[in-house]
C-alpha positions in Angstrom: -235.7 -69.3 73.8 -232.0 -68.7 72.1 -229.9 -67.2 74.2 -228.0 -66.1 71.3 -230.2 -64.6 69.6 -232.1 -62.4 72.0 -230.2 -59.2 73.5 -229.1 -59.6 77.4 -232.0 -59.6 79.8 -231.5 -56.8 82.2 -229.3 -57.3 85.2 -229.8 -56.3 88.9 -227.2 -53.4 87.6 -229.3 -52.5 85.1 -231.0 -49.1 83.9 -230.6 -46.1 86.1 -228.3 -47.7 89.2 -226.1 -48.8 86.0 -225.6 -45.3 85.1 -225.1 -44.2 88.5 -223.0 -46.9 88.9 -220.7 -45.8 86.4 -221.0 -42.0 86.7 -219.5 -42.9 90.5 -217.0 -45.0 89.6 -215.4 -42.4 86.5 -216.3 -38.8 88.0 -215.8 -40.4 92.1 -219.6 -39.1 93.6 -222.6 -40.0 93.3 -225.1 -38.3 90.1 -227.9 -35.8 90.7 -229.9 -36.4 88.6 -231.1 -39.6 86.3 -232.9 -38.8 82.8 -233.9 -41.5 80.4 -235.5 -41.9 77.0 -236.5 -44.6 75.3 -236.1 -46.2 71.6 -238.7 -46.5 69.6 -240.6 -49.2 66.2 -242.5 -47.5 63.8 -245.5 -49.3 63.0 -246.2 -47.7 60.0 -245.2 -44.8 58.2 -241.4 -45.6 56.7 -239.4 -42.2 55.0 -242.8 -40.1 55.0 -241.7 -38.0 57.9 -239.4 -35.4 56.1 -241.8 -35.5 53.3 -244.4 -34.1 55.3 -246.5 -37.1 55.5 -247.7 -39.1 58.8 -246.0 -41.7 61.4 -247.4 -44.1 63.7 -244.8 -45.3 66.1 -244.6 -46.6 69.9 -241.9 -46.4 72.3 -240.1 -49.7 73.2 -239.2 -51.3 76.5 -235.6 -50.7 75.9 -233.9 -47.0 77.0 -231.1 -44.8 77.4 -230.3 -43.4 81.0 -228.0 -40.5 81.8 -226.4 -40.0 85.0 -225.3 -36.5 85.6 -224.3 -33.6 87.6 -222.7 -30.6 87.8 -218.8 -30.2 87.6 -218.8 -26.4 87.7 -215.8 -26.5 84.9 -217.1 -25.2 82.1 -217.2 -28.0 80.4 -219.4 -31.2 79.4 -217.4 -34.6 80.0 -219.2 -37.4 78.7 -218.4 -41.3 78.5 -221.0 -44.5 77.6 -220.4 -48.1 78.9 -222.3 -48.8 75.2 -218.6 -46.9 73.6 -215.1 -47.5 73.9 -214.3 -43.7 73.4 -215.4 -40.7 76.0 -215.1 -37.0 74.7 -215.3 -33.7 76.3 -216.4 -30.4 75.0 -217.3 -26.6 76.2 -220.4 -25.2 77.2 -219.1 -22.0 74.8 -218.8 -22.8 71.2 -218.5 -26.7 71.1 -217.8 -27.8 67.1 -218.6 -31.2 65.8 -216.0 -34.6 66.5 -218.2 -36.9 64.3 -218.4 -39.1 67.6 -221.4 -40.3 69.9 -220.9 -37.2 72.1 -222.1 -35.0 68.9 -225.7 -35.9 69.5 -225.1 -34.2 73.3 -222.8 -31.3 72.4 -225.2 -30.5 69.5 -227.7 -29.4 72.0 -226.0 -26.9 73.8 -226.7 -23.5 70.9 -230.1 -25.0 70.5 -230.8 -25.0 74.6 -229.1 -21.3 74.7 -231.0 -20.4 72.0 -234.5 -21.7 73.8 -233.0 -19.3 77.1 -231.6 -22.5 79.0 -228.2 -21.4 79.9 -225.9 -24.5 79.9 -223.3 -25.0 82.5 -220.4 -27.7 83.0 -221.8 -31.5 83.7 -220.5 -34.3 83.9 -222.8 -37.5 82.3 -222.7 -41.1 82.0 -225.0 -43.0 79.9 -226.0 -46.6 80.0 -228.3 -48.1 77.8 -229.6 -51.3 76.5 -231.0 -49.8 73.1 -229.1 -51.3 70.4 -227.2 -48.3 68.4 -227.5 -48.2 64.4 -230.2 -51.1 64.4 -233.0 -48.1 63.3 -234.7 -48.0 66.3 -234.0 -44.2 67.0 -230.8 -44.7 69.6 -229.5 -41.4 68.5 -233.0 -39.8 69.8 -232.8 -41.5 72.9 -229.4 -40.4 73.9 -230.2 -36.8 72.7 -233.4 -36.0 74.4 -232.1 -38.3 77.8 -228.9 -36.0 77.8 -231.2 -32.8 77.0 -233.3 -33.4 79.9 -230.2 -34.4 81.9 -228.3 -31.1 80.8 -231.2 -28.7 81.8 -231.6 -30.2 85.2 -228.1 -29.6 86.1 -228.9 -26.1 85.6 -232.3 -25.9 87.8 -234.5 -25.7 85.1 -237.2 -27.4 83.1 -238.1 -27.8 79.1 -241.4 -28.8 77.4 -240.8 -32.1 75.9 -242.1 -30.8 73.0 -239.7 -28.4 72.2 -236.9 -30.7 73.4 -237.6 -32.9 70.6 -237.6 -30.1 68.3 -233.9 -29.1 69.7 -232.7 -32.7 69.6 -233.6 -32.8 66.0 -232.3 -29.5 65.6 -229.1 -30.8 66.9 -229.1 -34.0 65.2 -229.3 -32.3 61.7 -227.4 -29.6 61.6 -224.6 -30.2 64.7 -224.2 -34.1 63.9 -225.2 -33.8 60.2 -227.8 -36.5 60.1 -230.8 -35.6 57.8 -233.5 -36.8 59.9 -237.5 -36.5 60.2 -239.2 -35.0 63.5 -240.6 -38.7 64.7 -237.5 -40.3 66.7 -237.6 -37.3 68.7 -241.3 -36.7 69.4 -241.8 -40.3 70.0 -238.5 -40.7 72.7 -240.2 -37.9 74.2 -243.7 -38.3 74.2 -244.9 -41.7 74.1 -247.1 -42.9 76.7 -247.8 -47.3 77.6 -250.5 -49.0 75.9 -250.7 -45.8 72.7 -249.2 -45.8 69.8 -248.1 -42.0 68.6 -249.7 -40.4 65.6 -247.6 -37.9 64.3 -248.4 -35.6 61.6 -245.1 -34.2 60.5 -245.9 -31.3 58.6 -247.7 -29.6 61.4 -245.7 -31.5 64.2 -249.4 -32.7 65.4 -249.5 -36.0 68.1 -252.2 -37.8 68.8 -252.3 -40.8 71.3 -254.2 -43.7 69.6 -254.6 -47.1 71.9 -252.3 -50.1 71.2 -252.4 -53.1 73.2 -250.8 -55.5 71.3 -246.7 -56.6 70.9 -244.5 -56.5 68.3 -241.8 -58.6 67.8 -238.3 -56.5 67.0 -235.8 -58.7 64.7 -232.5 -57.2 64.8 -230.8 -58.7 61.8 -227.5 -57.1 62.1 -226.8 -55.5 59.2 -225.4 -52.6 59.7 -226.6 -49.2 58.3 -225.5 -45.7 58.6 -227.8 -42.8 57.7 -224.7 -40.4 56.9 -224.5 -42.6 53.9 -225.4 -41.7 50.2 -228.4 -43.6 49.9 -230.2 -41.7 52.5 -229.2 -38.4 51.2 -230.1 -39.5 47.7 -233.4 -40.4 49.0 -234.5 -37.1 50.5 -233.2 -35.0 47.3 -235.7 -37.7 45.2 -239.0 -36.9 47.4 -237.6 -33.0 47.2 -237.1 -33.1 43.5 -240.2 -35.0 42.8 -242.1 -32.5 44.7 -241.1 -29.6 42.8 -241.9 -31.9 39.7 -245.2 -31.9 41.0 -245.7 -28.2 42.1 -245.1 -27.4 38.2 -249.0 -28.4 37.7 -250.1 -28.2 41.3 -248.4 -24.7 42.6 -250.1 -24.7 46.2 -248.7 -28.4 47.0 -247.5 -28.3 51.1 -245.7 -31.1 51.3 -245.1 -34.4 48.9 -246.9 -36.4 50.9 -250.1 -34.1 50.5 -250.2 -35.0 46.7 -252.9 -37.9 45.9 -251.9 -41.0 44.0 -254.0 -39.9 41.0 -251.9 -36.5 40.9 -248.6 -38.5 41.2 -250.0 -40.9 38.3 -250.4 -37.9 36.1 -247.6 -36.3 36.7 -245.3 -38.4 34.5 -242.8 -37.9 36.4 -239.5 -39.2 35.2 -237.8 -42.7 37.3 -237.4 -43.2 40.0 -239.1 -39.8 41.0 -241.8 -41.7 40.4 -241.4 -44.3 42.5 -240.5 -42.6 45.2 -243.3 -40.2 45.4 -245.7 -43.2 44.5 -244.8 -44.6 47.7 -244.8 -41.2 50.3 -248.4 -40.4 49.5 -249.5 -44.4 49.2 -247.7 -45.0 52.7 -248.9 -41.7 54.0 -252.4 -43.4 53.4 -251.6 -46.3 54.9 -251.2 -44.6 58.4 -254.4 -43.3 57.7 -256.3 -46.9 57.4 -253.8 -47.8 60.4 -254.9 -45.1 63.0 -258.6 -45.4 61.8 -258.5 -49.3 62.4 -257.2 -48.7 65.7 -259.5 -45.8 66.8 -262.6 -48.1 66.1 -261.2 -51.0 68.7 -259.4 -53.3 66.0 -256.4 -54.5 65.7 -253.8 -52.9 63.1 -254.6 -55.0 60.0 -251.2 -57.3 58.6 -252.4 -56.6 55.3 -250.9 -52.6 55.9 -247.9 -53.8 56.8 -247.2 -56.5 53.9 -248.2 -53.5 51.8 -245.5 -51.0 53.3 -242.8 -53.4 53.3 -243.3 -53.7 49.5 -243.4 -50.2 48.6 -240.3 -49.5 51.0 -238.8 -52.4 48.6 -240.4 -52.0 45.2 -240.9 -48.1 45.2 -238.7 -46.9 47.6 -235.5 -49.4 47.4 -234.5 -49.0 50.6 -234.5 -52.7 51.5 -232.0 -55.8 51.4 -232.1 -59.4 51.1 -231.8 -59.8 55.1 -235.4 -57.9 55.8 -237.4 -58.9 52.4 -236.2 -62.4 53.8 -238.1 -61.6 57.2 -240.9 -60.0 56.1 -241.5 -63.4 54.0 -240.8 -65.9 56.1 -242.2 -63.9 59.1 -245.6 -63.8 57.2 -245.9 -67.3 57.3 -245.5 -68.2 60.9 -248.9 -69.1 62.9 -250.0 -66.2 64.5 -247.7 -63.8 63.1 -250.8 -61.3 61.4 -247.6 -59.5 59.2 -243.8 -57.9 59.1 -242.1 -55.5 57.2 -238.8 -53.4 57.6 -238.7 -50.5 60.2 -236.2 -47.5 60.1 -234.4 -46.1 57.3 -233.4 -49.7 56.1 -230.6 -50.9 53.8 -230.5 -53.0 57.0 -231.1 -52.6 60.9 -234.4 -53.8 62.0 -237.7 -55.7 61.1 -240.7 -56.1 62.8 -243.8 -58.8 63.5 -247.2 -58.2 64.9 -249.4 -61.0 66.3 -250.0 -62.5 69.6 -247.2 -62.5 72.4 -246.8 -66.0 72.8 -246.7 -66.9 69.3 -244.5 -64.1 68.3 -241.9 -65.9 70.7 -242.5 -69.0 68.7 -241.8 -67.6 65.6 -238.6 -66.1 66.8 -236.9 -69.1 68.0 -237.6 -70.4 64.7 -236.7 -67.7 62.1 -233.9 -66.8 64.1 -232.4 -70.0 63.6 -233.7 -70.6 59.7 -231.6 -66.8 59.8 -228.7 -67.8 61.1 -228.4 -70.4 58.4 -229.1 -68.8 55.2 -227.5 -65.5 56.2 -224.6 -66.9 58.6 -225.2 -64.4 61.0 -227.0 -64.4 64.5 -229.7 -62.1 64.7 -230.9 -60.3 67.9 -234.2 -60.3 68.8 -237.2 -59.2 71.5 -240.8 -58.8 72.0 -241.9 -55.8 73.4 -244.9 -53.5 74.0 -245.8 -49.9 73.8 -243.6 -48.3 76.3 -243.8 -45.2 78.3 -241.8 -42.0 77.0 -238.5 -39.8 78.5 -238.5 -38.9 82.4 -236.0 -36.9 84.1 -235.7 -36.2 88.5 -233.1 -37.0 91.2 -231.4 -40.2 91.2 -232.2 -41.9 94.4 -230.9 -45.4 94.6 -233.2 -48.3 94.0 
């Protein structure tokens, strides 16, 4: 296996004694408390979420922890060994910095507003989630510091609702336009399941999922504060309301059926990108139904997403139509495709462990020579969801 292309196995100083580690060695006593959240793959289901549509993602075997406690100041201090920058704001009327910290601070209103009164804390957060990579790090860190920040305070929140205030907080106190599944998933993922998420009604269902997934980091970097995004969401919203002039009672875009979008005639790339919501909607449909009756989540889904998100959508790059191809054609891979809000960040594989590890060594290093850059790379399973208690050394 590369060693330079697979992120650093965990250390004996790893995971929650990390965080505590570090929360002792910056604030000089030992946490109270130890919350963590994990990242999460979607496994079909790409840029349907805000559209109303459905998501089927797991949580991975790679997390966020925060150490915390309270300080008593009136203040939250915060500081990540994953950043080289700590910040600081009130419990009273924090404002944005356009830093990490933001998706923290952001939840403070939102908690007040839910009748969680905040106090001062200070938190340290260790994680071995890559950030940007489109594996929902921003989620983690929110809903692991929201469960942190309310157990300071002797209280307890319905993971539920926390994911609707850490999306709350992401959107309008970091201003990242974002969908509801990062944060249901951090928080309410369970081993072995795969979450169905219908986004219009904020409806989960667990649906069984044994198998791994290999996660191919490739690097390139992405930011969803970008244009591209933003131009994305106002398509879907103005090809719904092209689609409401002949279909008034339409929810959601991703409600419409592909014979309504055909005779729409809506104008490019409207078109296009409604074409794929309501396809890829219908996609997690065939998915979930696959995996209810015992089967394994057909490749042939996944090829088929990946091309919309390419063809229809345009949300990929060379790096991840690269993957999915050559991915495709390894023994025992059963398909790929691009994961997150792409123009980079991550792909993924399904098939069986053992030749997913195969495949990696080798595309990894066929990457690292046509792209000149080393991806990162993992296999990993359907994970458990966010916890929160007492730190008590391991």
């Amino acid at each position: 296996m590369s060693t330079t292309a697979v992120p650093p196995a965990a250390s004996p100083a790893s995971g929650p004694d990390a965080a505590a580690a570090l929360f002792t060695r910056t604030y000089g006593e030992a946490p109270t408390v130890l919350a963590s959240a994990p990242g999460r793959v979607n496994l079909i289901g790409e840029h349907t979420d805000y559209s109303g549509g459905e998501v089927l993602p797991i949580a991975i075997g790679r997390r966020t922890y925060v150490a915390a406690r309270a300080n008593g100041l009136g203040i939250v201090r915060a500081l990540s060994a994953n950043e080289s920058d700590a910040g600081q704001f009130p419990v009273r009327g924090p404002v944005p910095d356009r830093k990490w910290w933001d998706y923290v601070a952001g939840l403070i209103e939102p908690l007040r507003a839910h009748g969680i009164e905040p106090v001062g804390a200070d938190l340290a957060v260790w994680s071995d989630l890559p950030a940007r990579a489109g594996l929902g790090s921003s989620a983690a860190l929110a809903i692991a510091a929201g469960l942190a920040l309310v157990a300071v305070t002797g209280h307890a929140i319905v993971l539920r609702q926390l994911a609707r205030l850490a999306r709350r907080a992401e959107e309008e106190f970091a201003g990242v336009p974002v969908g509801i599944m990062d944060q249901m998933v951090s928080a309410l993922a369970e081993e072995h399941h795969a979450l169905h998420i219908r986004c219009d009604r904020e409806e989960t269902a667990l649906v069984p999922f044994d198998e791994h997934v290999l996660v191919f980091d490739t690097r390139v970097p992405r930011a969803l504060r970008n244009g591209a995004f933003s131009a994305r969401r106002s398509e879907c919203a103005r090809a719904l309301a092209g689609l409401r002039h002949t279909h008034p009672g339409l929810a959601s875009l991703a409600a419409a059926t592909p014979e309504q979008v055909q005779a729409s005639m809506l104008e490019p790339p409207l078109d296009r990108r409604a074409r794929h919501v309501v396809t890829e909607t219908r996609r997690v449909g065939a998915a979930v139904e696959a995996l209810q009756r015992g089967e394994r989540l057909p490749g042939a889904l996944l090829a088929a997403s990946h091309a919309s998100l390419r063809d229809d959508f345009e949300c990929s790059c060379d790096e991840l139509d690269w993957f999915a191809e050559r991915a495709a054609k390894e023994p025992g891979v059963r398909g790929a495709r691009m994961v997150g809000a792409g123009w980079g960040g991550c792909a993924i594989a399904l098939g069986d462990r053992d030749a997913l590890e195969r495949a990696a060594t080798r595309i990894g290093e066929a990457y690292r020579v046509r792209f000149r850059r080393t991806a990162r790379w993992w296999v990993t399973a359907a994970s458990s969801g966010a916890a929160v208690g007492p730190y008590r050394p391991s």
